[in-house]
N, C-alpha and C positions, 0 to 999 in steps of 0.2 A: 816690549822693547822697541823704540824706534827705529826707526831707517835709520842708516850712520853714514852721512855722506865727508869725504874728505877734501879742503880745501885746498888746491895746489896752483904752483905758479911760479916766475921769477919772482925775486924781490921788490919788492916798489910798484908789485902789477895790481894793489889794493885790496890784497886777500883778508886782512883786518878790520879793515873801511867795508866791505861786503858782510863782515861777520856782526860787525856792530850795528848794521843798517837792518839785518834778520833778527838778532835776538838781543838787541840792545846789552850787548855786554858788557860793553868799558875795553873790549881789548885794546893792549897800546899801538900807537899807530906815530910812525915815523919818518921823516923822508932820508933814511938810511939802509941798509938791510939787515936783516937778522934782529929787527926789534920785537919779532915773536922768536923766543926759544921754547920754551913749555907750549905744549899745545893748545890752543881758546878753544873752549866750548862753547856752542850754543841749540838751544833746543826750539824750534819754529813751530806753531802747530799749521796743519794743514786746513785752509780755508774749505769747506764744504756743505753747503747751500741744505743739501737731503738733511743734516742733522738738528737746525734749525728748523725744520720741518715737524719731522718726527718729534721733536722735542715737544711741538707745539700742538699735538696729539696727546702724547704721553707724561705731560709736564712732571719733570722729573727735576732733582732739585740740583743735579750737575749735568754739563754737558760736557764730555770729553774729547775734542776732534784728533785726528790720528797727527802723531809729529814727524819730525825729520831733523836728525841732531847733526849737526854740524862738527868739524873737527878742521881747526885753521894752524897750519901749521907755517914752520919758519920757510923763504920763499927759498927754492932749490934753483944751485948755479951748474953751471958747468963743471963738471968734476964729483959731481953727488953725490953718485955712486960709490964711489972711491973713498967717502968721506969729505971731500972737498967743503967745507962751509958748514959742516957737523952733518954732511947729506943724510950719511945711514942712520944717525940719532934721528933726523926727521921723518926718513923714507918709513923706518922701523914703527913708528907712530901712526901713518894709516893704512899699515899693510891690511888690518881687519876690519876696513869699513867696508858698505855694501858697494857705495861706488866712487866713483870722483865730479869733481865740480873744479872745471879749470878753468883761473880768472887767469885770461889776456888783458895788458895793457894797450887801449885807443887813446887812453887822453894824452894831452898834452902839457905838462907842467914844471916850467925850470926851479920851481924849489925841490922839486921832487924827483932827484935823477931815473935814465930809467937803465935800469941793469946792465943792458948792452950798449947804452950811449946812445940811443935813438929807439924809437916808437915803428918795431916792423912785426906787425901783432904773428904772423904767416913763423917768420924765423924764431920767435920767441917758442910758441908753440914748441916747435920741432927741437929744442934746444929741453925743454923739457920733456917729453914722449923720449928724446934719446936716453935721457938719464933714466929713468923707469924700464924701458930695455932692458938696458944694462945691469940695471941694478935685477931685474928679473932672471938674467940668463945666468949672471953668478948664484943666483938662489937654484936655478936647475942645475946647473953644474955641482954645488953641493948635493943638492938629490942624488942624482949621475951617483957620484961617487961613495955616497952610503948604498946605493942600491944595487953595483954590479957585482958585488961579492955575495951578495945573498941571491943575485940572478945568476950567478956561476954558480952556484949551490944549488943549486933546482926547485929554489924557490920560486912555484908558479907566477904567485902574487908579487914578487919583485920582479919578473918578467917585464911581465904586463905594466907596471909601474915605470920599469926602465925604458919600453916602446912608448909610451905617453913621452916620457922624460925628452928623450931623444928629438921626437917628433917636434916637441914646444922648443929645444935646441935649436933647432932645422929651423924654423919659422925666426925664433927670435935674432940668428946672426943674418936673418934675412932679412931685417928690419920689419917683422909683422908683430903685430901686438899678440900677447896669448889668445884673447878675444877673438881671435881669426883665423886661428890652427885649428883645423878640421881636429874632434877628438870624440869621440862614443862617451854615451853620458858616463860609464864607468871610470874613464878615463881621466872626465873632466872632473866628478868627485874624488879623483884620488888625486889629481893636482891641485886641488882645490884646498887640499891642508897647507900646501904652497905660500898661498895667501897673494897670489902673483898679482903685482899695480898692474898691470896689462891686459890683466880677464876681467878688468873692473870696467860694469858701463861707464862712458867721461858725458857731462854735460858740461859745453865749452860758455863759460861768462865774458862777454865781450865789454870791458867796465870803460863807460865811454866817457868822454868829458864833454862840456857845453859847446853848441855848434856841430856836434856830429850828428848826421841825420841819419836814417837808414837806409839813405845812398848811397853814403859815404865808401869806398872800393874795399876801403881796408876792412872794413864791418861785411859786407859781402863778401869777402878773398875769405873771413875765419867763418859764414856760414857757408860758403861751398866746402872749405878745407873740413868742417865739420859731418857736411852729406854725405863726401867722399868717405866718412870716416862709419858712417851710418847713425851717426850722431846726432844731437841737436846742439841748440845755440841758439843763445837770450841776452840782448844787450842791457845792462844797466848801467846806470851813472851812481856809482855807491857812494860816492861823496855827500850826493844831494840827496841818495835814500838816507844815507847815515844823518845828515842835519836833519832830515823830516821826521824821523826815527825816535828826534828827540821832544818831539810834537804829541799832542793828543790826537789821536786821529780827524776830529772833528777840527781841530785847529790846522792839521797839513791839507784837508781837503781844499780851501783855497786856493792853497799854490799848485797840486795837481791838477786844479779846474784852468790857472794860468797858463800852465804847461803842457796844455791838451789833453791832459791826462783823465779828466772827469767822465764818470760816467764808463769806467772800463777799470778791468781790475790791475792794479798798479803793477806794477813789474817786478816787485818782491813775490807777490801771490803769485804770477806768472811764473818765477824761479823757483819756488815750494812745489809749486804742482807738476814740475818738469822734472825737479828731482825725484818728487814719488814717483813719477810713472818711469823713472827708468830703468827702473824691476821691476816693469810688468804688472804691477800690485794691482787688488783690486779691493773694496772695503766692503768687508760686512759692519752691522753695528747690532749690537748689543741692548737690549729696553732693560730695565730695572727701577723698580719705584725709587731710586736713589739718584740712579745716571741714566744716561743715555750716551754710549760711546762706540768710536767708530778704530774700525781694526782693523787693519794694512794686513795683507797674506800675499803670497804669490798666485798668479792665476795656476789655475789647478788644485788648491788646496783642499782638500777632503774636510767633510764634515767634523770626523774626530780629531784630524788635526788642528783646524779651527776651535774646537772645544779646547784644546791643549793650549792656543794663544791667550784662552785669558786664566785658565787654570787647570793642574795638570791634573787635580780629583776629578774634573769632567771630561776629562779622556780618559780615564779609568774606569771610570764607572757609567760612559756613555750606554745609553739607552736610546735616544734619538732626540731628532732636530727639530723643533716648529720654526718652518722659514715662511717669509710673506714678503715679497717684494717693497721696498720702499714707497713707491709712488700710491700701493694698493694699500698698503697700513695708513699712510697719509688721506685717503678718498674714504676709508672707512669710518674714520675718526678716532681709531684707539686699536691697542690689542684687543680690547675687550669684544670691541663691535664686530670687528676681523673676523674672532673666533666664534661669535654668535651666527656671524654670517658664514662661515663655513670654508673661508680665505685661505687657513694656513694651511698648510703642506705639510705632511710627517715624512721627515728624508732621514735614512739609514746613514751609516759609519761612512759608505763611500761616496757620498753625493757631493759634487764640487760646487763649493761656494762659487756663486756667482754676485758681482759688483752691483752694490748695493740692495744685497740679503738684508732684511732684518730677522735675527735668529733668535730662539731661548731654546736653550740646551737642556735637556732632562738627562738627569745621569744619577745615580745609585751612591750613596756615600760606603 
């Protein structure tokens, strides 16, 4: 399964325009609001150099790079929460991705009003982050209140779940994201059925329009407001991704070589790669005379749970791991040679993948 990252923003901050410029969707794009209602998908794959490599080792007749699917939803106003502008239809739609991706409006453009009547990237922000609050702290307050009756009952486990509850309470009327209330991993797994927009990583999209540099104050005001936040932050101009978009790549390389852009990886790749790493992910990849594919997990992932990412028979029937670093399968010339040479590793059930393992799993049917 991919990474699921959720699209979020005011209206008009070009959350559609960014989605179409990633996976060439067709979503509809308007200078009104609310011209997404259903949610746009789109599925990116992740640019990565090692599998091309390996590939060129092991020539295999697929290559599969690891993706990051998107989810653009309708842009949320004031009042969201509440409902206001169908907010909870929309909030409810990416309460279960892995994180968020929030496009701020920088550009400048009178066909295209901007939500609050002007271009203040700092207030917009915060106009959104309140709505997500709020709308989280009514989700704990429903918790709250299934939970105290079974925590006056002595039920241990609804205790312990009502101190969590509380605690994210406390933080949330304080104005702190769930993401920043101190909680014990037990804590954080049980609020985590929650599905709370505020314990989700945010990567802030600063979507700029022509003539903004990256001196520009207001483009620096949303990467400090973003450091403060421990965050990151990537400017793009998705208008002009989105027209390049509809290019061959070898046809858009000219106008990025125009726009200084040549010779570095475009600022889409740069938004692909910023959303995978903000879980932490790391890739193993997989050899097979068929593919050769690469596979996002969380740092720390175990050997057998890694088996489990590409099928659950080989977490059942694990037996153990042949791992061999990327660089060294690449310099050997093949599994084959690897294994002639005496390269691979045999790693047990508990060995944590490390970024950019190459693995074959032996397990028992």
């Amino acid at each position: 399964m991919a990474l699921r990252v959720g699209i979020i923003g005011l209206p008009n901050a070009g959350k559609s325009t960014l989605l179409n410029a990633l996976a060439r969707t067709g979503a509809a794009v308007a200078p009104y609001p609310f011209t997404t209602i259903d949610p746009n998908i789109g599925v990116v794959s992740v640019p990565d150099d090692r599998l091309a490599a390996i590939a060129g080792v092991t020539h295999p007749q697929r290559v599969a790079p690891a993706a990051v699917e998107f989810v653009d939803i309708a842009g949320l106003v004031r009042g969201a929460h509440t409902g206001e502008g169908l907010g909870n239809q929309f909030l409810a739609q990416i309460r279960e991705v892995d994180a968020l991706a929030h496009v701020v409006r920088l550009f400048e453009a009178p066909d295209v009003p901007a939500a609050e009547g002007d271009v203040d990237p700092v207030r917009d922000v915060g106009i959104v982050e309140a709505e997500l609050l709020l709308a989280d702290l009514a989700v704990v307050e429903r918790a709250r209140e299934r939970l105290i009756p079974r925590a006056r009952a002595g039920d241990r486990e609804a205790k312990q779940a009502l101190e969590a509850a509380d605690r994210l309470r406390e933080g949330l009327q304080r104005g702190r994201p769930a993401r920043e209330v101190e909680r014990s991993p037990e804590e954080a797994a049980r609020s985590g059925e929650w599905h709370l927009l505020t314990g989700k990583p945010v990567l802030y999209v600063a979507n700029v329009g022509e003539g903004i540099t990256s001196a520009d104050p207001r483009l620096e005001a949303i990467r400090t407001y973003a450091q403060a936040q421990g965050a990151a932050a990537v400017a793009i101009n998705a208008r002009w991704e989105a027209d390049l978009a509809e290019l061959e790549p070898a046809e858009a390389e000219p106008f990025r070589a125009a726009a200084g852009e040549g010779g570095e990886d475009p600022p889409l790749t740069r938004f692909a790669r910023a959303a995978y790493a903000l879980l932490g992910l790391v890739t193993f990849f997989s050899v097979a005379s068929a593919e050769v594919r690469a596979w996002p997990v969380p740092r720390g992932t175990t050997a057998v749970e890694a088996a489990r990412r590409i099928h659950t028979d080989m977490a059942q029937g694990f037996i153990r791991a042949e791992v061999i670093d990327w660089g060294t399968l690449v310099a050997a010339g093949g599994l084959a040679q690897a294994r002639e040479r005496g390269l691979l590793r045999l790693e047990g059930r508990g060995y944590q993948v490390q970024d950019g393992d190459v693995i074959t799993f032996r397990f028992a049917v």
